[in-house]
Structure formats: C-alpha cells, structure tokens
N, C-alpha and C positions, 0 to 999 in steps of 0.2 A: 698316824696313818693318813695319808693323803687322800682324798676324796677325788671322785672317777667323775668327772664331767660329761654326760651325756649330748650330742647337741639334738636340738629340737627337732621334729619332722611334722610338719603340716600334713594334714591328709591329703590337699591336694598335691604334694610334692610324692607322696604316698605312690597315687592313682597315676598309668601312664594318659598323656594325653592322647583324645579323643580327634582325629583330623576331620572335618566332613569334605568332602567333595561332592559340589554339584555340578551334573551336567547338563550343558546349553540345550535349549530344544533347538531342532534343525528347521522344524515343520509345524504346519498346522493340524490337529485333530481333523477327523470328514465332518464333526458334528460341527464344528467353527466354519471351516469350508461352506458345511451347509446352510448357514445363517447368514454370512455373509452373502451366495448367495441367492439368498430368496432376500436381501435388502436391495441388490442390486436390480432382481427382477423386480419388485414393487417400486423401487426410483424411475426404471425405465418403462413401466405401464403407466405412471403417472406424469412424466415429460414428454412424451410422443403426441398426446395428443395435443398437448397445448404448442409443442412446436407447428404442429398439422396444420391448428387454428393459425396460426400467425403467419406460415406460407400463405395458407390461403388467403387472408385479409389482404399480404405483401400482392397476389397478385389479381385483386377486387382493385388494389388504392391502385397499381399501376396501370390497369386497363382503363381507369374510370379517369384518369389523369391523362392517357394518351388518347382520349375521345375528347375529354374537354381540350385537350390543345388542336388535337384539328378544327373544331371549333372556332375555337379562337385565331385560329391561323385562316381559317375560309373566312371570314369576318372582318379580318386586316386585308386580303390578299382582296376581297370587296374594294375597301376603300382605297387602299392604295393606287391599284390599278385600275379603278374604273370598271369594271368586271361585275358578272356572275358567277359567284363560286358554289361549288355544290357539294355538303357531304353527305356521301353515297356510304349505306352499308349495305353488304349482299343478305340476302334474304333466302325463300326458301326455293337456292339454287341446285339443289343436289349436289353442292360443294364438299370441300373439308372444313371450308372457314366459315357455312353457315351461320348469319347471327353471330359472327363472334369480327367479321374484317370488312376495314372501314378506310376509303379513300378519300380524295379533292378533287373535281374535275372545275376549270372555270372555262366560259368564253367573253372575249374582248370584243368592242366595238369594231368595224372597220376603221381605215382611217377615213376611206374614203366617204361611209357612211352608208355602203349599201347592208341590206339586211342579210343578218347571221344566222347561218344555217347548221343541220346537225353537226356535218363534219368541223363545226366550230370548236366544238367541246374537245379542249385534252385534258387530259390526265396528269396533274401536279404533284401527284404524291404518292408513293407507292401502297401498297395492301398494307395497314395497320392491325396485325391479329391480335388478339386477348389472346392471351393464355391459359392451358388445358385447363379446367376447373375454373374458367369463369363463361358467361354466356351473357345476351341482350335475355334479359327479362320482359321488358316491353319497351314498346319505341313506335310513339305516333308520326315518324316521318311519314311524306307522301311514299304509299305503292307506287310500282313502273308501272301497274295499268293505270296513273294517272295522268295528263298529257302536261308535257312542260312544251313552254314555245322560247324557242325554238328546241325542239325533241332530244332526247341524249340519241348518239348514236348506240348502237354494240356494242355494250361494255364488256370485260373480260378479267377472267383470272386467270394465270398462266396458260397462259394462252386458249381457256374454254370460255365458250359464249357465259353470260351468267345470263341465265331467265326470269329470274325474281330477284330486285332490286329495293332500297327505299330511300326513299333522298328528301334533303330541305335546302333550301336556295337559299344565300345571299344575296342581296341587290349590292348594286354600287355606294347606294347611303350607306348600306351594315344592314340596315333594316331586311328582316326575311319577306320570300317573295310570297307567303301566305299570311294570311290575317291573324291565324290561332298559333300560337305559340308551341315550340317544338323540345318535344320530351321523349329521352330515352333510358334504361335501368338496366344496371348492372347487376349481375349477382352470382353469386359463387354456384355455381352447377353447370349442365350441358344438354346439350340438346340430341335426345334420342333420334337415332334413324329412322327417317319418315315419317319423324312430329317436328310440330314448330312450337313446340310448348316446349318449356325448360323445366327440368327437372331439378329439383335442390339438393346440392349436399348435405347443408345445414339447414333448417327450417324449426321454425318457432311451432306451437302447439296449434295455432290456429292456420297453421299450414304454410304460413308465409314465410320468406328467406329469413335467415336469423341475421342476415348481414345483407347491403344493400350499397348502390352506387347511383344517385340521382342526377342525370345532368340537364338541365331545363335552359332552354334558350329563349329569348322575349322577342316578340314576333316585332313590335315598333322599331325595337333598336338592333337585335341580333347579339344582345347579351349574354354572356352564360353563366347559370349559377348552377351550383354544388350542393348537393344534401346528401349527407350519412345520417345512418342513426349514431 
C-alpha cells in the first residue's frame, strides 16, 4: 500500500498576511505650533534689544567721527590757508538741531592788509546734524555772548537767525585762539523742549550715559583726540 505524502504548512504560510498602511501627516498639531511659537517670541525679545544697542552705538561712533572731522578739517583749513577757522555748534537756539548741528565758518587776511571785518566770515561747510538719538552732552566751546574780534556776523539755519551759538577758533599756526583747551561729549539721548540738559537713553546706575563720545582739542597745537569707554 502506498503511503500518502502530505506536504508541510508553516504557520505563517497558514495566517494571511497582515499589510500596514501608514499615513503621511499633512500638518502640524496647535500644541507644536504653539511651542514653536513662543521660541520664536523669546528669540525675538532677546535680539531687539541688542540690535537697539548696536544702532545706537552705530550712530554715537558716527556723530562723534563727523565732529572730530570738522575738527580736524578747521585745523588744516587753518594752516593751509592762512585763516581763522571756526567750529560753530548751535546752541540753545529754539531750533530743531539744537546741540545736535555743527558748521565751519573761516576768515582770510586782506590782500591788501586792511583790517577784517564781520562780513568776513563765511560759511565753509554746511549744517553737520547727529542723528535722532544722539545729542552734545557737554561742550566748553566759547558762548556767542562771548566777543570774537573781529565779531561773527548772523549766523543761520535755513534760513532762521540762530540766537545761541558756541564756537572755538583756529588760528593760522593750528593753535586755538584761547588758552584752555576745547571739549565736547557725545552721547546717546536728546534734548527735551525748553531744556539744555540732555536726557539719556542708556545711563549707568550712578546716572551717567552707559555710552560716551569724547572729543578733546589742545589749545597749543589744535589737536584732536578721542575717548570712548
């Protein structure tokens, strides 16, 4: 009798198979949404201000670099030309550029050698302003009520008388026309309506600017030097 061959069946051959399908997510949950963000908000409370800081310093370094170049340019405009150069900043004019705009006025010899009079003085260089959020902090040029000889005429800003003025002289050596040496300061703030005192953005605990622009000129030679902190 022949014997009956069975063939084998594995169990898994047994069981049908199992497919899984997964589907793609389209989106994000609100709770992920909302984490991201509140990272996004804590990035950006944390980078504004330091961006704020570094405007402002950008526009401390470049007012405090466009006063040392007049400087430096009345100083040359001195010796070159034989001249008194003058730089002039407006003062407590009832302007808009109060304490903050800053010109050259020289006069020249005659040829002939007669004496030079106010209408001597012109204007070499137009209104130099700092920009919003910077101001003079202090600044020992001479007041207009002090007398220059020969006298400045009527000075002006678009086209208004200015009534308070403060200026330091060049001579023709370089040397300034006063004995005490001439300082003026930079610093990040502005100057409220109907004060001459500058008010700080930034300021240190003992009240003083947290940031600073020093320009100091030497009365012998008409030097100019630089101080930050």
């Amino acid at each position: 009798m022949a014997s009956t061959v069975f063939p084998l069946i594995s169990f898994e051959q047994q069981q049908p198979r199992r497919i899984w399908k997964f589907r793609a997510r389209t989106g994000f949950t609100l709770i992920e949404l909302l984490a991201v963000m509140a990272i996004v908000v804590t990035m950006v409370a944390i980078a504004v201000p330091a961006f704020t800081g570094i405007a402002k310093g950008s526009s401390l370094k470049a007012g405090g670099g466009s006063v040392s170049n007049l400087a430096l340019l009345a100083r040359q405009n001195s010796l070159s030309r034989n001249a008194m150069t003058a730089l002039v900043m407006i003062g407590a004019a009832g302007t808009d550029a109060d304490f903050r705009a800053f010109s050259l006025y020289e006069i020249t010899p005659h040829p002939d050698g007669s004496p030079v009079v106010a209408t001597d003085w012109k204007q070499i260089a137009a209104w130099d302003i700092l920009r919003d959020g910077v101001a003079v902090d202090a600044c020992t040029f001479n007041a207009s009520s002090v007398p220059m000889t020969p006298p400045f005429p009527p000075l002006y800003y678009h086209n208004a008388s200015i009534s308070a003025y403060q200026y330091v002289v060049f001579l023709p050596t370089g040397a300034l026309a006063s004995t005490a040496p001439a300082h003026v300061r930079l610093a990040p703030g502005f100057i409220p309506s109907g004060s001459q005192a500058i008010s700080y953005t930034t300021k240190l605990n003992g009240g003083q600017p947290a940031n600073y622009y020093d320009i100091s000129i030497i009365a012998a030679n008409g030097r100019v030097k630089v101080d930050r902190p």
